[in-house]
C-alpha positions in Angstrom: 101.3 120.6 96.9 103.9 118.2 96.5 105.8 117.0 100.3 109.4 115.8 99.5 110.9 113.9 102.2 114.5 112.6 102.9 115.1 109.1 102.5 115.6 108.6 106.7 112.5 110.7 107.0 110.5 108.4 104.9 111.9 105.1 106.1 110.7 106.3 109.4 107.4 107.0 108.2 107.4 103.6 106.8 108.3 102.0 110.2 105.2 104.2 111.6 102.9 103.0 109.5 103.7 99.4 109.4 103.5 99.9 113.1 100.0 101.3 112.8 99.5 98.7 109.9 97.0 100.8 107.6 97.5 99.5 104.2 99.3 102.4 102.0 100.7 101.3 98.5 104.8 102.6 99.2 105.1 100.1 96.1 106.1 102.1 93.2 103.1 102.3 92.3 100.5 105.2 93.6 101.5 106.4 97.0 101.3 109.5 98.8 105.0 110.5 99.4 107.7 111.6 97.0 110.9 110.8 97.9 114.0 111.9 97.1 117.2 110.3 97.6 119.0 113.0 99.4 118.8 116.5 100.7 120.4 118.9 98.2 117.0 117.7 95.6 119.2 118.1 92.8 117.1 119.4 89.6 117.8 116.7 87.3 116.7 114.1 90.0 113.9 115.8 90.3 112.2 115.8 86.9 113.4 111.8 86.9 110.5 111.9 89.9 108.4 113.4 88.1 108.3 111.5 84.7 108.3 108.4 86.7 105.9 108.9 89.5 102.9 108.0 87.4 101.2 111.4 87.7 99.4 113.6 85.4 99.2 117.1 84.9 95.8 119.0 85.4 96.4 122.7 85.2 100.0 122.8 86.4 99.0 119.9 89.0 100.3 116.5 89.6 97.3 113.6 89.4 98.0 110.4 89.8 96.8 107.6 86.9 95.8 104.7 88.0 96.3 100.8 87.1 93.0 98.9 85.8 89.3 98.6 86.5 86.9 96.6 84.9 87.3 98.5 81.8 91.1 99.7 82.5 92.8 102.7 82.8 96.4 104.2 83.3 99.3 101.6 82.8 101.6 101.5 86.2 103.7 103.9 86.8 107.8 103.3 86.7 110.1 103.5 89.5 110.4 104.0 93.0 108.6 107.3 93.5 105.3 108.5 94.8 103.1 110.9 94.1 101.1 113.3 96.6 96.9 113.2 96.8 95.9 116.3 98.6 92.8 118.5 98.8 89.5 117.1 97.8 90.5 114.2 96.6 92.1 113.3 100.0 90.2 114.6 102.1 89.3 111.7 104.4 93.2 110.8 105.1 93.9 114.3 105.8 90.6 114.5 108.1 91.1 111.1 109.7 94.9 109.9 110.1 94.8 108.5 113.1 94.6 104.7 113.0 92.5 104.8 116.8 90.0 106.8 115.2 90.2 105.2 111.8 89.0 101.8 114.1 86.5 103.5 115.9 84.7 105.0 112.8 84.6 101.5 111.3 83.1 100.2 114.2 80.8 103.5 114.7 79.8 102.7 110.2 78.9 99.3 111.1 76.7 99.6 114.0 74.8 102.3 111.9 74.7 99.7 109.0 73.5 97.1 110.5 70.5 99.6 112.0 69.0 100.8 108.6 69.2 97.4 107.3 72.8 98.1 105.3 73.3 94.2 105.1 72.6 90.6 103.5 73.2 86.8 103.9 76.8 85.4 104.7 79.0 83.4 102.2 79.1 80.5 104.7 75.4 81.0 105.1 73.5 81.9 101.8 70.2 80.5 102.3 69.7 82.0 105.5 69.0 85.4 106.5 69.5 84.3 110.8 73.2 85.5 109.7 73.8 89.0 108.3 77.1 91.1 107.5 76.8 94.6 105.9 79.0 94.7 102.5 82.1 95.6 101.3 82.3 99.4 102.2 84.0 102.8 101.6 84.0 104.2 105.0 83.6 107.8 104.0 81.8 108.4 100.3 84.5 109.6 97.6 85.2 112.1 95.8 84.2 112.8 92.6 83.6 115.5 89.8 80.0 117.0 90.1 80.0 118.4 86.6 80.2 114.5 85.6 77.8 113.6 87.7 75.1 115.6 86.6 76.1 115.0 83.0 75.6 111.3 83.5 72.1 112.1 85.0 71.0 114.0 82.2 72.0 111.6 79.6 70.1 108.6 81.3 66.8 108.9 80.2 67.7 109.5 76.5 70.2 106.1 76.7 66.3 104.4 78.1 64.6 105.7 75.0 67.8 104.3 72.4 68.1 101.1 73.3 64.2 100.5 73.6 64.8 101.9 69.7 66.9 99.6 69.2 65.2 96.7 71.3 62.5 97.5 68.4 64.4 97.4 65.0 64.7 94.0 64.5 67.0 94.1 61.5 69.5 96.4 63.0 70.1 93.6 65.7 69.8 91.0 63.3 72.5 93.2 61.1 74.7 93.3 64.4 74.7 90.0 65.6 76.0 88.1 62.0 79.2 87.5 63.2 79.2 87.5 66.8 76.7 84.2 66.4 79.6 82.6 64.8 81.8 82.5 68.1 79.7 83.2 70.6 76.7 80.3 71.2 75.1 81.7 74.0 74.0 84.8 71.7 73.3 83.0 68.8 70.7 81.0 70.7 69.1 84.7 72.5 68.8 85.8 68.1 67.0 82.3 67.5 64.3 83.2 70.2 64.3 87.0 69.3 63.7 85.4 65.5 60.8 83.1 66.7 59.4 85.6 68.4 59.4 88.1 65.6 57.8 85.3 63.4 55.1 84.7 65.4 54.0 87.8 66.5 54.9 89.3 69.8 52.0 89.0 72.2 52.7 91.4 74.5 53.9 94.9 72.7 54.9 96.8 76.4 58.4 96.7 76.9 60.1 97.3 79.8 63.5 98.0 80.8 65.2 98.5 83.9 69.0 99.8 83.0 72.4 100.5 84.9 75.0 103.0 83.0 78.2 102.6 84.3 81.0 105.3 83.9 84.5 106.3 84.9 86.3 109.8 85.3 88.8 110.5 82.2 91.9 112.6 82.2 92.5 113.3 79.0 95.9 114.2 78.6 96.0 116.2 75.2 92.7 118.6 75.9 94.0 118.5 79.3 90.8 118.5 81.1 88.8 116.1 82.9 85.7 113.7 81.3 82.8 111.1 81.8 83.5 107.9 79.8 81.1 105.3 79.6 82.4 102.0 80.5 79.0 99.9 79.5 75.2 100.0 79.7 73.7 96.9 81.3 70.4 95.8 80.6 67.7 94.1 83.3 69.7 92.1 85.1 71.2 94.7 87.6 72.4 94.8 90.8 73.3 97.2 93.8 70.2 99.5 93.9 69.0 98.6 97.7 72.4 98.6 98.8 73.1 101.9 96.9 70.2 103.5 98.6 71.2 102.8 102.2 75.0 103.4 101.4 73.8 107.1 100.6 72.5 107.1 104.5 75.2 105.2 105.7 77.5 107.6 104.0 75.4 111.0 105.4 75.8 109.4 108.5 79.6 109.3 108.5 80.3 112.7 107.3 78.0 113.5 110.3 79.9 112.1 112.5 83.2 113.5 111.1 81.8 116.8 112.0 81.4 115.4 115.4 85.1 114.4 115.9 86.4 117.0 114.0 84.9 119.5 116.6 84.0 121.7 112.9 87.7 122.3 112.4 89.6 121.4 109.6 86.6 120.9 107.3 86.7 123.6 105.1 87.4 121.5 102.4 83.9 120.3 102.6 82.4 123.1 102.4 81.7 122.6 98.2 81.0 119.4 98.6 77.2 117.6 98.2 76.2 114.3 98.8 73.3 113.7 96.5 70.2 112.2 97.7 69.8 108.6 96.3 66.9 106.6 96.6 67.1 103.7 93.8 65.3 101.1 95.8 62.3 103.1 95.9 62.0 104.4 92.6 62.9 101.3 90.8 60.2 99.2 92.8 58.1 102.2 91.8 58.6 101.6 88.4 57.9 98.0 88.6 55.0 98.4 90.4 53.9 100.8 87.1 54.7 98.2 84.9 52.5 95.3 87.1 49.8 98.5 87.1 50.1 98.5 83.4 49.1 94.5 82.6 45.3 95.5 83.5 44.4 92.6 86.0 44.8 93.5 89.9 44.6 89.6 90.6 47.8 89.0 88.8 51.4 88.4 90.0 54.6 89.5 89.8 57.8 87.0 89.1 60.9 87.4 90.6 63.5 85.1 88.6 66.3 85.3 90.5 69.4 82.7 91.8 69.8 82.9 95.9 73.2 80.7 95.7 75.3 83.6 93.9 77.0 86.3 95.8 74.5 86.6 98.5 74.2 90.1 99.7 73.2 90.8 96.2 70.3 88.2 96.0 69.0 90.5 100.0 69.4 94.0 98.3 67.3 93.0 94.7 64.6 91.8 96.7 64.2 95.0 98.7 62.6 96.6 95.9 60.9 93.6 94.0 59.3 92.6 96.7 59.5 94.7 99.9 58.9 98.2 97.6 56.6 97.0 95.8 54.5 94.8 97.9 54.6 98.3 100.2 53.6 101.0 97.1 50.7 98.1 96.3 49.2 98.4 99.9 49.0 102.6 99.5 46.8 102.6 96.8 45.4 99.5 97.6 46.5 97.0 95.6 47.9 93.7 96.7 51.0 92.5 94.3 51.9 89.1 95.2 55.7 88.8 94.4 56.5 85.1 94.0 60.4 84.4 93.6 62.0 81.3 91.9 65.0 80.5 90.1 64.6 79.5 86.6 65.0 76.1 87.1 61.8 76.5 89.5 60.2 78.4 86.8 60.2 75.4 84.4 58.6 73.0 86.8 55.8 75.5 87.9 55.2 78.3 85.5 53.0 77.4 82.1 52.1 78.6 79.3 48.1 78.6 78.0 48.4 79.0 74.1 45.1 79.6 73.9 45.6 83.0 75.1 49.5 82.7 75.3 48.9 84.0 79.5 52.1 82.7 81.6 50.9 81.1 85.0 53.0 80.3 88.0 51.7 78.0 90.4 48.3 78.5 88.7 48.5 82.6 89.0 48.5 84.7 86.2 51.8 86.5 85.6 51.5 89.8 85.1 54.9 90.8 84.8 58.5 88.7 85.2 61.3 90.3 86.1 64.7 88.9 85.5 67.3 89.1 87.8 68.8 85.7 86.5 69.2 84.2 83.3 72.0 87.1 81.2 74.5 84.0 81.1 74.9 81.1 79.1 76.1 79.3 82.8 72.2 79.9 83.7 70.9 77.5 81.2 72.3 74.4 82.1 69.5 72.4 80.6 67.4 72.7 77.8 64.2 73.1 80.0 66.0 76.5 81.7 65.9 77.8 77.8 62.4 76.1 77.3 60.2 78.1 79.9 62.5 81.4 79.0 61.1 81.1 75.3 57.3 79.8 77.0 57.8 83.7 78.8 58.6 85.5 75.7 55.8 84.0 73.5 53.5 85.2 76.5 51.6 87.9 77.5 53.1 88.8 80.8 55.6 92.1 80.6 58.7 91.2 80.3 62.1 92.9 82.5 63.7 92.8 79.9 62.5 90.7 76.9 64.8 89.2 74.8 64.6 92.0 72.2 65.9 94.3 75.2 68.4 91.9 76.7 70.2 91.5 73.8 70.7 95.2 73.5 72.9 95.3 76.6 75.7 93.9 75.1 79.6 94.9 74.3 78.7 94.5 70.1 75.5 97.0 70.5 78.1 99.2 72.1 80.5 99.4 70.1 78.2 99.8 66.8 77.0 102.7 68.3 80.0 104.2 68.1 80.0 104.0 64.6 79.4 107.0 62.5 75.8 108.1 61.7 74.0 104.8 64.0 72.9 107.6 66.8 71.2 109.6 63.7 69.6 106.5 62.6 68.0 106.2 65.8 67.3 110.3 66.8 67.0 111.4 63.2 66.1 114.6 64.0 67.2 115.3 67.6 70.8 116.5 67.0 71.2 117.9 70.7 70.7 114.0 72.3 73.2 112.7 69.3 76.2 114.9 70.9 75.1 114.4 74.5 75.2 110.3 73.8 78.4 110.6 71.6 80.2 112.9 74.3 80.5 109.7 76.7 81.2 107.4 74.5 84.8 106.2 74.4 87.0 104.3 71.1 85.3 100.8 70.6 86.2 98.7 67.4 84.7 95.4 66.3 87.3 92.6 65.1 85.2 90.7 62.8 86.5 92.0 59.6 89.7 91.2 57.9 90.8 94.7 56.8 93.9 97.2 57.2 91.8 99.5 59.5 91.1 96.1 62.0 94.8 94.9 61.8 95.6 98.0 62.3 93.9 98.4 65.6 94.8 94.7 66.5 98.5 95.5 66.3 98.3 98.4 68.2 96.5 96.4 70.7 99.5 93.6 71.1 102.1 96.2 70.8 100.3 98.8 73.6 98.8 96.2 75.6 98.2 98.7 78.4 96.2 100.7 76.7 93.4 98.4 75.4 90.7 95.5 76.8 89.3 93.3 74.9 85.5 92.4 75.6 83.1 89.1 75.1 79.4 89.8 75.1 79.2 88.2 78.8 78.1 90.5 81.3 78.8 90.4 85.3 82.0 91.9 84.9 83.3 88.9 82.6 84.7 88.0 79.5 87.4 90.8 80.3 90.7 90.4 79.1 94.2 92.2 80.1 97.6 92.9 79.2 99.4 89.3 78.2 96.1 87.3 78.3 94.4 89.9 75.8 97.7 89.3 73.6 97.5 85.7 74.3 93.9 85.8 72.9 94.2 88.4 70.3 97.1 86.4 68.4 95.8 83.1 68.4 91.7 83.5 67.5 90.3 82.6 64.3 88.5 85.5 62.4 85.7 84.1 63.6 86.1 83.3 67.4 87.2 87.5 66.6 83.5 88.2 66.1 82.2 87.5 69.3 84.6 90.1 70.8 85.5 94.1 71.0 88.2 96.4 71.7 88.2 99.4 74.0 90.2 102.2 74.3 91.4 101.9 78.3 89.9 104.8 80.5 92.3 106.8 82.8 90.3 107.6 85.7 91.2 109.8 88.4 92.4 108.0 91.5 91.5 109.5 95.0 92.0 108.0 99.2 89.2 106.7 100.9 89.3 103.9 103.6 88.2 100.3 102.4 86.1 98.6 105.3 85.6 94.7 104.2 83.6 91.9 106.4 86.1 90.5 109.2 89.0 92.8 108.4 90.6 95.9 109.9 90.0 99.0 107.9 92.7 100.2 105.2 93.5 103.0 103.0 93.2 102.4 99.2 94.2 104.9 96.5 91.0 104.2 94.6 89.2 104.7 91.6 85.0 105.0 91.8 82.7 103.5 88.8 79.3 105.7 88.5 76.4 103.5 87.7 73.5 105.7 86.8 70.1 103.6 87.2 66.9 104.4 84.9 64.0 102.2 83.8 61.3 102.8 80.6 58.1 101.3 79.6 56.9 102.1 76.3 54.8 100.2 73.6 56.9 98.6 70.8 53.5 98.5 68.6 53.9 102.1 68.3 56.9 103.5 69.7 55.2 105.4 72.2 56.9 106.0 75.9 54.4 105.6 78.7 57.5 105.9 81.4 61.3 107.5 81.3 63.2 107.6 84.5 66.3 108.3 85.7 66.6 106.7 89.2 69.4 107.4 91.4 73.1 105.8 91.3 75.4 103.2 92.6 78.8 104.1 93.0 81.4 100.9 93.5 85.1 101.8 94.1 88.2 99.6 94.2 91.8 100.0 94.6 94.1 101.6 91.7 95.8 98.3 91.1 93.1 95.7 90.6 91.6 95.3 87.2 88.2 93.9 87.7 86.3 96.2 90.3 83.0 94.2 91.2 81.8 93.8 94.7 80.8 90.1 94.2 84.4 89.6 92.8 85.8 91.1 95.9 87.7 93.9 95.0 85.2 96.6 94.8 83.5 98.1 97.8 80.2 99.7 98.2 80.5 103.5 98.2 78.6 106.9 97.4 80.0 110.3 95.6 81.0 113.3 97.5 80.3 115.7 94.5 83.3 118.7 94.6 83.1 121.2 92.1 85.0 119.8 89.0 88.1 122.5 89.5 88.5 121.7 93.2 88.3 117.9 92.6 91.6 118.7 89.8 93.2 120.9 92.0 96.0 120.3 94.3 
């Protein structure tokens, strides 16, 4: 359904809602009217709308595109009008457009937060937890395509088993990394330790993996249908599982309570709809706790290598299952884990090395496992002694979360050589039915370090489309992304070399829907805005042999920002914790 209003009739609205002052993006960009500039809606004038109003069509339907995310999607649309968002995809503005009630909810979501322990250390206070504030939240969850959903689930455990593969072959990383350690000094240092440690002999053959794959909704425009695209895969270091677990209850508890206002009426559009139960806290700490299980000594401890002075809630929500899960799934089958947390500048004054027997001990306790929640940036090696103690962990027998073979998996090159042509039947030879199901998310990536038609090619394109590219570095965190005139910028003026240590990828146009954005000392505000899926899994499997002792796929994080922001993080700011109402993939593209 599309509402077409007279210019008076929409100027009014506009006083109305300034009045009320919810946020709504009248810009040109992705609204929720469509205006028309008189009453007689002359045909021409009409299709004008329409080719400028930034909206796609999904089985005769208008969809709106949307304007960057961490990986990118839609350019902005042109012009001055708007497109409606209706059905499933608004549901929570058409169930809650009051702005009383829109306050009251907020307030209502926070008080429940703060009870299940939805919340973390202040900005102004990050080495304290007297202080607490819940996160950056979505006040209802959003909408989003179950179909892709479940096809991200069912992929996850396969992506665990390719890039421990991959973790093990080390020529095919060595073969990977030849030209990205030209530009890129941060990796070139990981491939000197992964090379040291292959040299020597690696001590401790179990390798585990905790992993985050993160994807975005797709309209494809030619096929005309709707598609999961993988945006990356991240490797050890990630974030958001504890406050991904209690979002999921927050969430529950706010469509409870709609129900409750709502009296039961005008809900119907729900009635599809599933909020998946999501418990990554618990089932990541489990698979820690498997891994410390796995060492073989009950007196040993477990290392938390984390960095409290970053984004703080994030540094509360990781230790909720290193230390509180695990501490707790110990106790049950009584076992006591001792969790001991330092940063890695900690770790080189108190953790050794015993080269008789190459065991790693902190503060005289043998490690059994490390897990690293710091230390995927060059930033987090501002000395040599930082990079000393990593390499003292690697030649050791504790288990490392990831090692370095693993870590440098995780990165935009693996990625994008992946994509290539007969790599996914190197690595699943003779298991054609996981090959398609990998290749089905993957979207266009291209590497930039050769000097050949096909990369020119691609390059042009790039600088000439601008909006439909982002180039990549090998930095994690959301960084080393690069946009419209500073991706040209860059892509005109590097050597062939500095080109090495970056990738190009096709932009993703994900599908943008309304939910209210409920930030720490603001008013809430409705956002048209686009969810990232983060689908968490972890593996432990011996490298001496190839065999898996444990494949998991554990739960999800979903992080949604507005349409117009590029980078999409929580700890950057734009993003806001939020869960997935799963709608049935044709009522989430219908209008």
């Amino acid at each position: 359904m599309v509402v077409t209003l007279t210019t008076a009739e929409v100027a009014s609205a506009q006083a109305k809602l300034d009045t009320l002052e919810i946020k709504q993006q009248l810009n040109g960009e992705h609204g929720v009217l469509l205006l028309s500039n008189n009453d007689n809606h002359h045909e021409n004038e009409q299709q004008q709308l329409q080719q400028s109003n930034g909206t796609v069509k999904m089985n005769g339907h208008h969809h709106p595109t949307t304007n960057g995310s961490a990986n990118g999607t839609a350019p902005p649309p042109q012009g001055m009008a708007l497109a409606a968002i209706v059905g499933a995809r608004s549901y929570v503005s058409d169930l809650v457009p009051d702005v009383k009630q829109v306050h009251e909810l907020a307030e209502y979501g926070l008080d429940y937060a703060h009870s299940i322990g939805l919340c973390g250390r202040t900005l102004e206070h990050k080495f304290k937890s007297d202080i607490a504030t819940a996160p950056p939240l979505a006040l209802f969850p959003s909408p989003f395509p179950h179909s892709l959903y479940t096809q991200a689930m069912e992929v996850q455990e396969t992506l665990n088993e390719l890039y421990f593969r991959i973790s093990c072959d080390h020529e095919f990383l060595l073969e990977a990394y030849k030209d990205v350690i030209k530009g890129d000094p941060y990796i070139k240092r990981c491939v000197q330790i992964a090379q040291q440690i292959h040299e020597e002999g690696v001590h401790q053959p179990l390798a585990f993996s905790v992993q985050r794959a993160d994807y975005l909704s797709h309209w494809d425009e030619q096929k005309q249908c709707i598609e999961l695209k993988q945006v990356e895969v991240n490797i050890g270091q990630i974030g958001g599982p504890g406050s991904a677990t209690q979002a999921n209850k927050y969430h529950r508890k706010m469509l409870e309570k709609l129900a409750i206002v709502r009296a039961g009426k005008g809900i119907e559009v729900l009635a599809n709809a599933e909020l998946p139960k999501n418990m990554p806290r618990h089932k990541m700490g489990q698979s820690l706790y498997e891994g410390w299980k796995l060492f073989g000594d009950p007196n040993a401890v477990l290392l938390f290598v984390n960095q409290p002075d970053l984004f703080p809630f994030c540094h509360f929500e990781q230790v909720q299952f290193t230390t509180f899960q695990v501490e707790k799934l110990g106790i049950r089958e009584g076992n006591r884990v001792e969790v001991i947390r330092m940063n890695l500048k900690e770790c080189a004054e108190r953790c050794r090395l015993d080269e008789r027997d190459f065991s790693l001990y902190a503060d005289g306790k043998r490690v059994a496992l490390v897990h690293m929640a710091y230390g995927y940036l060059a930033e987090h090696y501002p000395t040599e002694a930082e990079w000393q103690v990593r390499i003292a962990m690697e030649r050791s027998t504790a288990i490392l979360s990831p090692n370095i073979r693993l870590q440098l998996t995780g990165t935009k090159k693996i990625q994008q050589v992946l994509s290539k042509p007969g790599v996914l039947e190197y690595f699943f030879p003779k298991e054609p039915e996981r090959v398609v199901a990998l290749r089905d998310v993957f979207t266009d990536l291209w590497g930039l370090e050769n000097d050949d038609d096909v990369t020119n090619e691609v390059i042009r394109n790039a600088i000439q489309r601008p909006a439909n590219y982002v180039l990549k570095a090998q930095m994690g965190a959301g960084k080393g992304n690069f946009f419209d005139d500073e991706m040209v910028q860059k892509l005109r003026t590097m050597s062939l070399e500095e080109r090495g240590a970056y990738i190009l990828q096709k932009k993703i146009w994900p599908v943008a829907v309304k939910n209210y954005m409920l930030r720490p000392f603001q008013a809430p505000y409705l956002e048209n805005v686009v969810s990232e899926l983060g689908i968490y899994g972890s593996i432990i499997a011996d490298s001496s042999n190839g065999k898996v002792l444990w494949n998991s796929a554990e739960g999800y994080l979903s992080r949604s920002k507005p349409v117009s922001m590029n980078q999409g993080g929580v700890c950057e700011g734009s993003g806001v914790v939020d869960s997935v109402l799963l709608f049935p993939t044709n009522e989430f593209c219908a209008d």
